[in-house]
DSSP file (Angstrom, degrees, kcal/mol; ACC not computed):
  #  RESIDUE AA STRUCTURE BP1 BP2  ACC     N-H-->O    O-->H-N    N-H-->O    O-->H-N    TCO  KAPPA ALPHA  PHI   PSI    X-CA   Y-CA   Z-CA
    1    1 A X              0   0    0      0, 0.0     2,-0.0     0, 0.0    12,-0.0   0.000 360.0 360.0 360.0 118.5   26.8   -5.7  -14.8
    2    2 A X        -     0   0    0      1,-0.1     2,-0.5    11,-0.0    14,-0.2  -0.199 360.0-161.0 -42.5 120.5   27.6   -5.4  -18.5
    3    3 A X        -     0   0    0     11,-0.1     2,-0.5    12,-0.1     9,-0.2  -0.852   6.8-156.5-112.0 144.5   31.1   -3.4  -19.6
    4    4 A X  E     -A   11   0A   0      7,-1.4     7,-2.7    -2,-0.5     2,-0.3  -0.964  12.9-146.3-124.3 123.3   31.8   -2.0  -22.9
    5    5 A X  E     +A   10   0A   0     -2,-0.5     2,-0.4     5,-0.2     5,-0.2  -0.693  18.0 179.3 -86.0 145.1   35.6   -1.7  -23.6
    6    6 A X  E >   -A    9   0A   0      3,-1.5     3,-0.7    -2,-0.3    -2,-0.1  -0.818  69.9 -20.6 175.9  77.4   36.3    1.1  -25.5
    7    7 A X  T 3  S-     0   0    0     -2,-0.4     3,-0.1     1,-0.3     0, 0.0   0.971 127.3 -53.5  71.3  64.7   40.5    1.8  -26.5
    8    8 A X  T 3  S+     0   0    0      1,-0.2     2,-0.6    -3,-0.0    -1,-0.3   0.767 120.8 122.0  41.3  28.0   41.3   -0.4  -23.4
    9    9 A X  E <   -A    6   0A   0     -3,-0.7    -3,-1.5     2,-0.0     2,-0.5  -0.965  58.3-137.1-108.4 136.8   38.8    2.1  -21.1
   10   10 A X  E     -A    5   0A   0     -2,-0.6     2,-0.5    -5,-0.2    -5,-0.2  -0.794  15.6-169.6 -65.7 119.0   35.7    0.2  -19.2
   11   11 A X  E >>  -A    4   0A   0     -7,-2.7    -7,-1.4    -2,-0.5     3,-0.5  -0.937   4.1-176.6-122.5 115.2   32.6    2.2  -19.5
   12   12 A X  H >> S+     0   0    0     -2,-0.5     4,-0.5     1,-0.3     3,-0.5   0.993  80.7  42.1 -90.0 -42.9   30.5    0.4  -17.2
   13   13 A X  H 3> S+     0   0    0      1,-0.2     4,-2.5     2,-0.1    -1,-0.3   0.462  92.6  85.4 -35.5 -25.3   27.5    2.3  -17.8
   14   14 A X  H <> S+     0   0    0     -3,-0.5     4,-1.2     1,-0.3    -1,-0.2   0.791  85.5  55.6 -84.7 -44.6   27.7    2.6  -22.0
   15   15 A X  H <X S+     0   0    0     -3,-0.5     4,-2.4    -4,-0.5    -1,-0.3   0.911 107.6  46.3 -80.2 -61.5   26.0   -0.8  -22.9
   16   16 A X  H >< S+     0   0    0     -4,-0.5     3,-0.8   -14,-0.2    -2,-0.2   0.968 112.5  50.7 -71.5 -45.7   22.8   -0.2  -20.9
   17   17 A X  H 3< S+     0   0    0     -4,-2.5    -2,-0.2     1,-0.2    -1,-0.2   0.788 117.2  40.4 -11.2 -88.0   22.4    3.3  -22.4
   18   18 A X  H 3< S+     0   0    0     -4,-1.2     2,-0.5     2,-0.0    -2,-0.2   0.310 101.3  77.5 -14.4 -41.9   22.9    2.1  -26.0
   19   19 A X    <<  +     0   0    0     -4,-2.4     2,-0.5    -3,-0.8    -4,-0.0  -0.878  45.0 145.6-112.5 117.8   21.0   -1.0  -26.0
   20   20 A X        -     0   0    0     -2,-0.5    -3,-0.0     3,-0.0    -4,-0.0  -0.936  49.1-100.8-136.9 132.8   17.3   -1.4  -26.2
   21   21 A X        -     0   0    0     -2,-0.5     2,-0.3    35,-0.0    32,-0.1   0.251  28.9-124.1 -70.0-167.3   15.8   -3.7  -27.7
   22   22 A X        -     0   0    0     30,-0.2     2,-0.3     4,-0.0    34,-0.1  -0.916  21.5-124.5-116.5 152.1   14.1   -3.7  -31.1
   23   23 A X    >>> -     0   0    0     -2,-0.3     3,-1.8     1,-0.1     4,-1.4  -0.900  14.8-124.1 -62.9  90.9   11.2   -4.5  -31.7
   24   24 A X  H 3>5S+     0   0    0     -2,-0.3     4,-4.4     1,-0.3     5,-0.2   0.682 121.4  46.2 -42.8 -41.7   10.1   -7.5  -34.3
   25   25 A X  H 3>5S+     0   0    0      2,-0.2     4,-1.1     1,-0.2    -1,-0.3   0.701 113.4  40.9 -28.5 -47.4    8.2   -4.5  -35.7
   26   26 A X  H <>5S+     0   0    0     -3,-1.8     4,-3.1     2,-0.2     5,-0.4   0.763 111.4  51.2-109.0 -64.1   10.7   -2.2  -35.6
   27   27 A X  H  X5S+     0   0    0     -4,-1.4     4,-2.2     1,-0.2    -2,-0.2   0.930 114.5  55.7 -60.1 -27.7   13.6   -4.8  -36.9
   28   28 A X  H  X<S+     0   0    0     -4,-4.4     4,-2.2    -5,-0.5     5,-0.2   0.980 106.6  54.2 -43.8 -56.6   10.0   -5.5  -40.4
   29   29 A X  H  X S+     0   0    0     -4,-1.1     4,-1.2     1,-0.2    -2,-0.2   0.773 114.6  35.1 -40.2 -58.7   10.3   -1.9  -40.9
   30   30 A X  H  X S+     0   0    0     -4,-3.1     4,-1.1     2,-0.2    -1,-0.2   0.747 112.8  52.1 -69.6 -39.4   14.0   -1.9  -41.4
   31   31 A X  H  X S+     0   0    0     -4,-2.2     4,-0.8    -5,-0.4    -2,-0.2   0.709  98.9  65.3 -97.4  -3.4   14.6   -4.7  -43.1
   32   32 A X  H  X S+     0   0    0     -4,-2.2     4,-2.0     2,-0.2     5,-0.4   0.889 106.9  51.3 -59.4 -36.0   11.7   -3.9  -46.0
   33   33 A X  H  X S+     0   0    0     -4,-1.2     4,-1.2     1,-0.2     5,-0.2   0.982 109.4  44.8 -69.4 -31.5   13.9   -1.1  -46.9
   34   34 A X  H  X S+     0   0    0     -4,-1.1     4,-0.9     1,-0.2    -1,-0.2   0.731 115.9  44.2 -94.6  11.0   16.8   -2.9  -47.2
   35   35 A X  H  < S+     0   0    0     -4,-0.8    -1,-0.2    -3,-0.2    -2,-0.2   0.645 108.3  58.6 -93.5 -12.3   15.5   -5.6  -49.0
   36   36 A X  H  < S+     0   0    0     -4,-2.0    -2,-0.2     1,-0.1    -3,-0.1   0.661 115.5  40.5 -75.6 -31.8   13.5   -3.1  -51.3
   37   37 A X  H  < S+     0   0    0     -4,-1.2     2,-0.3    -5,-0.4    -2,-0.2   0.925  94.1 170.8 -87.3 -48.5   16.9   -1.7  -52.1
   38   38 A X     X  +     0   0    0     -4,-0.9     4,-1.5    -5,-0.2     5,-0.1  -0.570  23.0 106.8  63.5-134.2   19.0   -5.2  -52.3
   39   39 A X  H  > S-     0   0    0     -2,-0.3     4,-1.0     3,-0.1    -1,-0.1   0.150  90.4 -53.8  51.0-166.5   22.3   -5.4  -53.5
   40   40 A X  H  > S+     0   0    0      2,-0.2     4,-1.6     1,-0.2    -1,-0.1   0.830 130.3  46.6 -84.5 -50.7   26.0   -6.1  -51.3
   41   41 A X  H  > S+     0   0    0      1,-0.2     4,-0.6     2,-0.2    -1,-0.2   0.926 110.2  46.8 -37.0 -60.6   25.2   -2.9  -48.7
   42   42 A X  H  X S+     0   0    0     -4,-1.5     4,-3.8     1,-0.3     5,-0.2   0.586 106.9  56.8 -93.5 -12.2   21.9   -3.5  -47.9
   43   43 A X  H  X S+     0   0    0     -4,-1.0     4,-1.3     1,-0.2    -1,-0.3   0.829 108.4  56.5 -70.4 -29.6   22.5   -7.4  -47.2
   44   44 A X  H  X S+     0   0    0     -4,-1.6     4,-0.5     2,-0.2     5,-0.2   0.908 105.4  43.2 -72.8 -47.7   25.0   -6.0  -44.8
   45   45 A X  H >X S+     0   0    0     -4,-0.6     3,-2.3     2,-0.2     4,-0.9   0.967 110.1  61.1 -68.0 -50.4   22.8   -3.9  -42.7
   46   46 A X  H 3X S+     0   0    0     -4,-3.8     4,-0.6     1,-0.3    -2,-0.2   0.831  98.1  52.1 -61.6 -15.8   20.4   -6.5  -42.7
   47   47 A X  H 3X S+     0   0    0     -4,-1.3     4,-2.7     1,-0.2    39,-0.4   0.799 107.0  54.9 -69.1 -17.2   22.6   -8.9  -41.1
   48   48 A X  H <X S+     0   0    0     -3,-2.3     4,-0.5    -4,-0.5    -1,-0.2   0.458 112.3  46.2-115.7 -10.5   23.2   -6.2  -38.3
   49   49 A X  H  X S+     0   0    0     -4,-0.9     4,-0.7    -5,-0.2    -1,-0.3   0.685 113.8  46.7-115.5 -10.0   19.5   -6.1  -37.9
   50   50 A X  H  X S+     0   0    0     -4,-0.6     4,-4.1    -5,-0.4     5,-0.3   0.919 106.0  54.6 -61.9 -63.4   19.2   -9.5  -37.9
   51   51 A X  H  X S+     0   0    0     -4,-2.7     4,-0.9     1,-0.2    34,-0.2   0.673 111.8  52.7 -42.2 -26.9   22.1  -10.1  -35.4
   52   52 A X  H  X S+     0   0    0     -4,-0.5     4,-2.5     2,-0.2     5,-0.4   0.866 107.8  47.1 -98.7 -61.6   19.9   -7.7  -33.4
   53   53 A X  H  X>S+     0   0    0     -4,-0.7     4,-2.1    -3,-0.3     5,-1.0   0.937 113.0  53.6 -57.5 -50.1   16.6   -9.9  -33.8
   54   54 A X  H  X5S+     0   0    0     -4,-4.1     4,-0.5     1,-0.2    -1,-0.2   0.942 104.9  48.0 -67.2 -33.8   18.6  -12.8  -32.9
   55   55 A X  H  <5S+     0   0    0     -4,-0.9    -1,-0.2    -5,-0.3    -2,-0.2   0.961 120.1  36.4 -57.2 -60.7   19.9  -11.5  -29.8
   56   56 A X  H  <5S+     0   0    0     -4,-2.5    -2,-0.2     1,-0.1    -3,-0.2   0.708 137.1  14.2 -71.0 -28.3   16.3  -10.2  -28.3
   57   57 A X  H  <5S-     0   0    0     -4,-2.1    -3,-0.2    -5,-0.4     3,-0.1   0.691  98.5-132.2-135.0  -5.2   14.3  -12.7  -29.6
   58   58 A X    >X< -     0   0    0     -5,-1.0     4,-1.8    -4,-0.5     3,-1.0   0.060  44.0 -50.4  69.6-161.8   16.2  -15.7  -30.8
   59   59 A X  H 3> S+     0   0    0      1,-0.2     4,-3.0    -5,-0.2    21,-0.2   0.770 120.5  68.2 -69.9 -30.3   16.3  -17.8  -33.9
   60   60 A X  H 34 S+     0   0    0      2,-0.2    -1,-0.2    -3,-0.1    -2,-0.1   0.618 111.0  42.9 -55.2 -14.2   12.5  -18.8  -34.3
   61   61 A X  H X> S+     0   0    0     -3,-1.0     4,-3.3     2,-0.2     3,-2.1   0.847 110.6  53.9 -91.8 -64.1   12.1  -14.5  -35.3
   62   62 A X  H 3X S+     0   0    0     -4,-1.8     4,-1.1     1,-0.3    -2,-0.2   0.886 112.5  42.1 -36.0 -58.1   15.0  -14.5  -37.3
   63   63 A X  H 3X S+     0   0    0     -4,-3.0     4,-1.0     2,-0.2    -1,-0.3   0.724 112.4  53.4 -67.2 -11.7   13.5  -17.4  -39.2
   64   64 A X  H <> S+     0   0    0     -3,-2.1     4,-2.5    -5,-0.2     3,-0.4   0.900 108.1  52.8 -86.6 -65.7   10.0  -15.9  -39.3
   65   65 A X  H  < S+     0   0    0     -4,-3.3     4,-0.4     1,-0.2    -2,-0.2   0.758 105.4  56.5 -32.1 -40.4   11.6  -12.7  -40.7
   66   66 A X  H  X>S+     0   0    0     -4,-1.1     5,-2.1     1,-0.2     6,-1.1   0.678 110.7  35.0 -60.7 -41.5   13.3  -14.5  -43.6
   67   67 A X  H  <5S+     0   0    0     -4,-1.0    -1,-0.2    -3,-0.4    -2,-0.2   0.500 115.7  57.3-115.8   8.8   10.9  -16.2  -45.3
   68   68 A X  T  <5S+     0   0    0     -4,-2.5    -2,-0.2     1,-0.1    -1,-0.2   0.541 117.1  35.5 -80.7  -5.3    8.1  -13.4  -44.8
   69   69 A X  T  45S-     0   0    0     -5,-0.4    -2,-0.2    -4,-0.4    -3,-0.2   0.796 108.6-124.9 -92.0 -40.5   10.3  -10.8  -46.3
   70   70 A X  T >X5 +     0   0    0     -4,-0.8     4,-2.6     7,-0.1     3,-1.7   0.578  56.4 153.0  57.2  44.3   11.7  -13.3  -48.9
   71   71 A X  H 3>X +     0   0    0     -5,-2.1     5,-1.7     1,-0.2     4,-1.2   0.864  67.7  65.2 -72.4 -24.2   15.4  -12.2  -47.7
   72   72 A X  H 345S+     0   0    0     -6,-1.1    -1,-0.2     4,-0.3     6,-0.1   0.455 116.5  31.2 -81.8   4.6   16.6  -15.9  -48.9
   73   73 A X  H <45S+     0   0    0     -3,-1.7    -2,-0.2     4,-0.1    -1,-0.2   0.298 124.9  41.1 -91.7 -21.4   15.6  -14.4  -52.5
   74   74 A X  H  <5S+     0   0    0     -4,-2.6    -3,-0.2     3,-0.1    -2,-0.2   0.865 141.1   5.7 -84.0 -66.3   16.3  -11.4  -52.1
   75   75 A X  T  <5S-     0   0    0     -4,-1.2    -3,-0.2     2,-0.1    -4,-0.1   0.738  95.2-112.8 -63.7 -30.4   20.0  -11.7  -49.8
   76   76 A X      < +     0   0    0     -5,-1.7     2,-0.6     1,-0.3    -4,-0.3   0.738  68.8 146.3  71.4  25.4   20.4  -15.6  -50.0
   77   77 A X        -     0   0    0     -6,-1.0     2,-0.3   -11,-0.1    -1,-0.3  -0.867  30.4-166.2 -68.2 115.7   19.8  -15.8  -46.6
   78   78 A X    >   -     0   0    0     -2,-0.6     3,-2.6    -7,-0.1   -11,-0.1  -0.595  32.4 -85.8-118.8 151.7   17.9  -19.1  -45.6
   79   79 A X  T 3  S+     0   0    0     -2,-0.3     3,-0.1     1,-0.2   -19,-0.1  -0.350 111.8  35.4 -56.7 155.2   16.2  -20.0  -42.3
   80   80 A X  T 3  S+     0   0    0      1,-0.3    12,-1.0   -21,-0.2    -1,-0.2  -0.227  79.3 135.9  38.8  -0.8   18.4  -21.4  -39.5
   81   81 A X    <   -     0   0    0     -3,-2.6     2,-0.8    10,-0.3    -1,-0.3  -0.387  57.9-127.6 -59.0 125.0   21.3  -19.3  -40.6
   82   82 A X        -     0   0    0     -3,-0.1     7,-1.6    -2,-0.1     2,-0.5  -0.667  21.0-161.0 -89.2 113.1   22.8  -17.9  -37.3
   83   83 A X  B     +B   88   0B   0     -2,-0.8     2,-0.3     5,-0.2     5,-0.2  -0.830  22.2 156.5 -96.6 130.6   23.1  -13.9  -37.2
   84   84 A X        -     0   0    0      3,-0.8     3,-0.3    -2,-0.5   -32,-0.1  -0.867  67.0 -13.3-137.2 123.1   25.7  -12.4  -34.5
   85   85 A X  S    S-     0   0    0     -2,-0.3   -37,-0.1     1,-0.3     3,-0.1   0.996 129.7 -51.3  58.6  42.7   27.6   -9.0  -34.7
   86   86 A X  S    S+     0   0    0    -39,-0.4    -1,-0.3     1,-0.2     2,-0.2   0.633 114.2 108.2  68.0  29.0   26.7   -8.6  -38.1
   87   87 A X        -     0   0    0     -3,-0.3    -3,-0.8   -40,-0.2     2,-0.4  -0.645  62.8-131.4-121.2 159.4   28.0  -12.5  -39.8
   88   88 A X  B     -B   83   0B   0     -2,-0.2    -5,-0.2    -5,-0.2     2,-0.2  -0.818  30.7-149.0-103.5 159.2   25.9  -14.7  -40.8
   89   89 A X        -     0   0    0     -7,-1.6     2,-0.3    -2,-0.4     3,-0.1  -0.500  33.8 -66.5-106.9 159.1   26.7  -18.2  -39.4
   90   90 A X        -     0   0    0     -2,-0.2     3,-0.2     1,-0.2   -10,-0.0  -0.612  60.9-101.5 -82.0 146.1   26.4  -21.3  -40.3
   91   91 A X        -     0   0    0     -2,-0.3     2,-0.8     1,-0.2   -10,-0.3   0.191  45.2-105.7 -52.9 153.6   22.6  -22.6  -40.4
   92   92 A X        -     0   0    0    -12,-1.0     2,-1.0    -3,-0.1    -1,-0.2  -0.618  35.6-129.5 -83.4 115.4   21.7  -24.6  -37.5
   93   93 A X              0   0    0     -2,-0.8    -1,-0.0    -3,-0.2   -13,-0.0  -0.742 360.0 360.0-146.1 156.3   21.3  -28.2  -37.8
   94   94 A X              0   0    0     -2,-1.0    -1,-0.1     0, 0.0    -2,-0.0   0.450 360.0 360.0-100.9 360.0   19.0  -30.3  -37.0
C-alpha cells in the first residue's frame, strides 16, 4: 500500500484518492495550451504533465508527445529526455 507523508503524518489513504491516471489524451489537451502559450511557466507545467505521462505510460508517450506537439521547438525539450516530479532528466542513451 502506497503512503503519502505529509509534515511527518502518514496518510495511508491520500495517494490513491489523488492519483488517476491521465490519459495520453487528456495529458495532448494540456500540453497544446501550454505550448500555444510558451515561455519559462508554461515549460514548467509541461514538465509536470510530462512527469505524469511518463509515470503512466512510460518513455515511448513521452517521446511521441514531443515531437507531435513540437515541444523540442517550442520548450527545447528533445525525445529521450526523462521527466519525473516535474525535472527534466537527462535523455536516455542508447
Amino acid at each position: 500500500k502506497q503512503h503519502c507523508v505529509t509534515r511527518s503524518r502518514v496518510h495511508p489513504f491520500t495517494c490513491s484518492l489523488l492519483h488517476r491516471p491521465v490519459t495520453l489524451e487528456r495529458a495532448r489537451q494540456l500540453l497544446e495550451v501550454q505550448a500555444g502559450f510558451g515561455g519559462p511557466y508554461n515549460a514548467n507545467s509541461a514538465k509536470l504533465i510530462l512527469s505524469e505521462v511518463m509515470r503512466d505510460h512510460g518513455q515511448p508517450a513521452v517521446d511521441e508527445l514531443i515531437g507531435e506537439l513540437e515541444l523540442e521547438r517550442i520548450f527545447g525539450f528533445t525525445p529521450g529526455t526523462r521527466f519525473k516530479g516535474g525535472l527534466a532528466l537527462d535523455a536516455i542513451r542508447k
